[in-house]
C-alpha positions as CSV (number, residue, x, y, z in Angstrom):
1,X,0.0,0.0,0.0
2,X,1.1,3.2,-1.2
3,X,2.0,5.7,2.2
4,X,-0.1,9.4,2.5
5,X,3.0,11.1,0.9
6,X,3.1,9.2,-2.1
7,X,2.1,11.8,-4.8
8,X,-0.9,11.5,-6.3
9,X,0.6,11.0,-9.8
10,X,2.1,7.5,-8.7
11,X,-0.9,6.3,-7.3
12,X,-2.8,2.9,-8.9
13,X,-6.0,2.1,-9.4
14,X,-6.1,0.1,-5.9
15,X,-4.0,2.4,-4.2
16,X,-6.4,5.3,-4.8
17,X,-9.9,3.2,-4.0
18,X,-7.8,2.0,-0.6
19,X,-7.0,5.8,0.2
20,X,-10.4,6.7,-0.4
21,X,-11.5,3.9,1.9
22,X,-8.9,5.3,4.6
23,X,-10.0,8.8,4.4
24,X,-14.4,7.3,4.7
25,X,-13.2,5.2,7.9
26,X,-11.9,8.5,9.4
27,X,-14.5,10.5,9.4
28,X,-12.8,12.9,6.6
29,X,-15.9,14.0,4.0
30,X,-13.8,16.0,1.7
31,X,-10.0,15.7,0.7
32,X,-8.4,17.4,-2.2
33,X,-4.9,16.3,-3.2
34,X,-2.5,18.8,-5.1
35,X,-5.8,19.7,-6.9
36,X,-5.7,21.9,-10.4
37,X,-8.1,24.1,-12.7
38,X,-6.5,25.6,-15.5
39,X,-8.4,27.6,-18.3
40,X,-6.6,28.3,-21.6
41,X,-7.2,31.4,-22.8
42,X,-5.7,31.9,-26.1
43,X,-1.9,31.5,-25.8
44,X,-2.3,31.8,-21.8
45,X,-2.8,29.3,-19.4
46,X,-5.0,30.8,-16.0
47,X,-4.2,29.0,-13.2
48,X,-7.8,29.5,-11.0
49,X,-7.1,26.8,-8.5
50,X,-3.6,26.1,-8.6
51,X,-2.7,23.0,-6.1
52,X,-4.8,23.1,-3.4
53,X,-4.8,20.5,-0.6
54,X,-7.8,20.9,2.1
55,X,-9.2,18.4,4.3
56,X,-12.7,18.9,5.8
57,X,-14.3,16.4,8.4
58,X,-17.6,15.1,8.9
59,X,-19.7,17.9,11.1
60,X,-17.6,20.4,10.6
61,X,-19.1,24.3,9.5
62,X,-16.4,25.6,7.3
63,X,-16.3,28.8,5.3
64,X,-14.4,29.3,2.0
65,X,-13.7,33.1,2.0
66,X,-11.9,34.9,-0.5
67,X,-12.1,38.2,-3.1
68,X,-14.0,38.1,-6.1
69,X,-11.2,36.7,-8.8
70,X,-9.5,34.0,-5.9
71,X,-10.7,30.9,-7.3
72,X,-13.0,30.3,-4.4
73,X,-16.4,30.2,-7.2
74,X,-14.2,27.5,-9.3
75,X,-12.8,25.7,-6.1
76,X,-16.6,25.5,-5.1
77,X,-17.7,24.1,-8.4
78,X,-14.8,21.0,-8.2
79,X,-16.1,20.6,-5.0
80,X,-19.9,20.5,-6.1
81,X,-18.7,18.3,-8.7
82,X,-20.3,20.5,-11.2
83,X,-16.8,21.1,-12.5
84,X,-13.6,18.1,-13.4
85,X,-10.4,19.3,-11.9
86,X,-7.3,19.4,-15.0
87,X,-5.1,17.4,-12.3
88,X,-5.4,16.1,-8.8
89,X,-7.3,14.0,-6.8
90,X,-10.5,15.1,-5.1
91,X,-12.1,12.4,-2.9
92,X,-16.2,12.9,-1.6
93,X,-16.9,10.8,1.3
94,X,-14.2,8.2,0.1
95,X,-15.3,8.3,-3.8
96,X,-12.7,9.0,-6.3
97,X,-14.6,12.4,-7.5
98,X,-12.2,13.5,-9.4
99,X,-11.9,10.4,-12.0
100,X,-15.8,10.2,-12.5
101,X,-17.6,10.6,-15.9
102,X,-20.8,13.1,-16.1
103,X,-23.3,10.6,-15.8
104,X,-21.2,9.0,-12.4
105,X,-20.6,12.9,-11.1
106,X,-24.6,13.8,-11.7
107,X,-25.5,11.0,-9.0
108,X,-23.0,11.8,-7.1
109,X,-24.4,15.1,-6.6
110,X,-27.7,14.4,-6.0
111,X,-26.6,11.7,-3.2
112,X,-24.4,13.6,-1.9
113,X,-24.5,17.4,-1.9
114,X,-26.8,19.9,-1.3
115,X,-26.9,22.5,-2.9
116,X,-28.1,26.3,-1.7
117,X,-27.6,29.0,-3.9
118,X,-28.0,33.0,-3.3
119,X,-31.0,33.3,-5.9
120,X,-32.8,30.1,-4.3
121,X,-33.6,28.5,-7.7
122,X,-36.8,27.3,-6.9
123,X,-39.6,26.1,-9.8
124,X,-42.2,29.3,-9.7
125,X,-45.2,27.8,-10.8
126,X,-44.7,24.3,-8.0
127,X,-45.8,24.6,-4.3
128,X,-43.0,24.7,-1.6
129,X,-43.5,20.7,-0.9
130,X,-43.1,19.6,-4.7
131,X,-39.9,21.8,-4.8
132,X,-38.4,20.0,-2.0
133,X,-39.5,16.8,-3.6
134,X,-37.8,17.4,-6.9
135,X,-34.1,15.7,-5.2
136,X,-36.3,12.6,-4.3
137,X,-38.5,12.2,-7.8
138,X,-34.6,12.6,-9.5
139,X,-33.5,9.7,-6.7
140,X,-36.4,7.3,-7.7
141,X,-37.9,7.6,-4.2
142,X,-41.3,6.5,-3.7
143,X,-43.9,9.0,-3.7
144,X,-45.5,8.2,-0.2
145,X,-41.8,8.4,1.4
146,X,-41.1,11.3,-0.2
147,X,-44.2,13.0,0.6
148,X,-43.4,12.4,4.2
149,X,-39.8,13.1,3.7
150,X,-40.4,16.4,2.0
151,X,-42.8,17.5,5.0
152,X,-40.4,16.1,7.4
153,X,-37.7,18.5,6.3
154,X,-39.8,21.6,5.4
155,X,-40.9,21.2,8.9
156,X,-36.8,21.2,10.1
157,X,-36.7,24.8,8.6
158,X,-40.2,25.8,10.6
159,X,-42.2,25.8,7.1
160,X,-44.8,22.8,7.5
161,X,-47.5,25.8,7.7
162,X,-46.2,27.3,4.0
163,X,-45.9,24.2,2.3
164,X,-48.3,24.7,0.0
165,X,-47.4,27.8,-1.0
166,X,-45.5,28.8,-4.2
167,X,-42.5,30.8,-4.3
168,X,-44.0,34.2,-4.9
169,X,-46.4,34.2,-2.4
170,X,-43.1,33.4,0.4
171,X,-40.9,36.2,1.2
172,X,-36.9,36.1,0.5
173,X,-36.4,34.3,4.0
174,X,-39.4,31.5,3.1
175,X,-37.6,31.1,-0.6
176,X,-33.9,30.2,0.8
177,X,-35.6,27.9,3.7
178,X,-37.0,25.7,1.2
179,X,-33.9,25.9,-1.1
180,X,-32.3,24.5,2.4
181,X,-35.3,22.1,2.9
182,X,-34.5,20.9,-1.0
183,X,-30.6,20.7,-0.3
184,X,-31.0,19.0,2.5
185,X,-34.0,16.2,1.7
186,X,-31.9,13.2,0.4
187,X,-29.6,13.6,3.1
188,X,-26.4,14.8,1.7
189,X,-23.0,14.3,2.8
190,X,-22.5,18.1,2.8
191,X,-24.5,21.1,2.6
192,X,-23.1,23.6,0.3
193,X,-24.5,26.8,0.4
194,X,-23.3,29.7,-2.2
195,X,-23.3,33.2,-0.9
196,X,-26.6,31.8,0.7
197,X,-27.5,35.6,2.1
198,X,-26.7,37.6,-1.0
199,X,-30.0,38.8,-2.1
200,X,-32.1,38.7,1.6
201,X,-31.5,42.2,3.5
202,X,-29.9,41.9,6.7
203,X,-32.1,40.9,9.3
204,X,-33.2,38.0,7.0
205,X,-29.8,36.8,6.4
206,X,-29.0,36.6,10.1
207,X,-32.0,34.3,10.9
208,X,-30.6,32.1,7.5
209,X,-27.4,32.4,9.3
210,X,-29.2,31.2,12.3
211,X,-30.5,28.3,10.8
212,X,-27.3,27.4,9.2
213,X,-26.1,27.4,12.5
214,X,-28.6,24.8,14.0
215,X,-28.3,22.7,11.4
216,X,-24.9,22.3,12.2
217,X,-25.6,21.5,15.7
218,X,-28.0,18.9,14.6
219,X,-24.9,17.0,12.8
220,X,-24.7,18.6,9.3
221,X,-21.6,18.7,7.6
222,X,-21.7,22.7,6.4
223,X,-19.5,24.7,3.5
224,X,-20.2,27.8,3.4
225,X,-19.2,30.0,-0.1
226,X,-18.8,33.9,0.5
227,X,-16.4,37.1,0.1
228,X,-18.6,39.1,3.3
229,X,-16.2,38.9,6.8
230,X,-19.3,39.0,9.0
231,X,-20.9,36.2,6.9
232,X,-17.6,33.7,7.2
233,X,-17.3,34.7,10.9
234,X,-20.6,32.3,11.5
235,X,-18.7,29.3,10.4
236,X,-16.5,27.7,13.0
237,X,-13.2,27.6,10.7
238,X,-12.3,30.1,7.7
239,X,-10.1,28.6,5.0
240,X,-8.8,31.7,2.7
241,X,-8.4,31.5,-0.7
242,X,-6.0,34.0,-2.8
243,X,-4.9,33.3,-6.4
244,X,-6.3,30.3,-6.8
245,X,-4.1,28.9,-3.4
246,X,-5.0,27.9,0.1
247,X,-3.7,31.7,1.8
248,X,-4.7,30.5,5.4
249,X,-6.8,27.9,7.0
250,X,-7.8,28.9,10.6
251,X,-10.2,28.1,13.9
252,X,-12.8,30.5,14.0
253,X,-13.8,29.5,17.5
């Protein structure tokens, strides 16, 4: 068996599925591994994530904080699995992330990720309870249990009494609760939540902050996306991203 410092380039097949087995058995939910994203742009290479290694365990409420223009929106993206790293290794709760085809990486995502974005995202014209659904219709989940599912979790975010409402009749605080209801309903891995408070005024975005943080409390495994200070300062540990590199990685608490 190939030892933790072997780099990543040498690795086999085996040695790789034993790591991610390793890194599963102790509790480690995301791992990156000298991990790349280079766009060419005519005759120039951009270097937007350039070798990043971070390590994030099961329960923990992490922030990625950085400028606009520090890779943090492309680092998110390889870790959402909506984007391939060029190079590296990115392992998701043990799986190989980083060497999966689309179809492999769009189940992953739905198993495994949920996903809250600043503009909530939510279907217009479907009740509050049939957008949390979607996640479980994708996941072939029978309807009764995920009816009961979907109420269960709109009920988590104190929303069983707007469930049948549609998005335009909910205000900006209702909207992101059941974008967290929806991210949460299969029962992700990780919660990953996009500049989550971007377009609720400030009041609203502290009780969404407040939410975030009992969620975490309850056991959810919580990355938070954002260039605000007073927005990263709710996580419990602020990793700083600058030039497309890990700048600092520190204990907020």
């Amino acid at each position: 068996m190939a030892s933790i410092s072997t780099p990543v380039q040498d690795l086999t097949v085996e040695e790789k599925e034993q790591r991610g087995e390793q890194l599963r058995t102790a509790g480690i939910v995301i791992r990156t591994y000298d991990l790349w994203k280079t766009y060419i742009m005519g005759d120039q290479e951009i270097h937007a994530v350039s070798g990043v290694d971070i390590e994030i365990r099961r329960g923990e409420y992490v922030a990625i904080m950085g400028p606009s223009g520090s890779g943090k929106s492309t680092l998110m993206n390889l870790i959402g699995c909506l984007d391939t790293p060029t190079k590296g290794l990115y392992y998701l709760n043990g799986k190989l992330a980083s060497d999966m085809e689309d179809d492999e990486l769009a189940r992953i995502r739905n198993k495994e990720i949920g996903f809250v974005f600043q503009t909530f995202n939510l279907l217009a014209r479907a009740s509050a309870l049939h957008n949390v659904e979607l996640p479980l219709i994708y996941a072939g989940v029978p309807s009764q249990e995920r009816l009961a599912r979907a109420k269960a979790t709109l009920a988590a975010v104190d929303l069983e009494k707007r469930m049948h409402h549609k998005p335009n009749e909910l205000s900006g605080g209702q909207r992101q609760r059941v974008a967290i209801a929806r991210a949460l309903v299969n029962r992700p891995s990780i919660l990953l939540a996009d500049e989550p408070t971007g377009a609720l005024d400030s009041k609203t975005g502290e009780e969404i902050m407040a939410l975030f943080e009992r969620l975490y409390q309850e056991g959810n495994t919580i990355i938070l996306v954002t260039h605000e200070p007073d927005i990263a300062a709710h996580a419990h540990r602020i990793i700083h991203i600058r030039d497309g590199k890990v700048e600092r990685d520190e204990t907020n608490r």
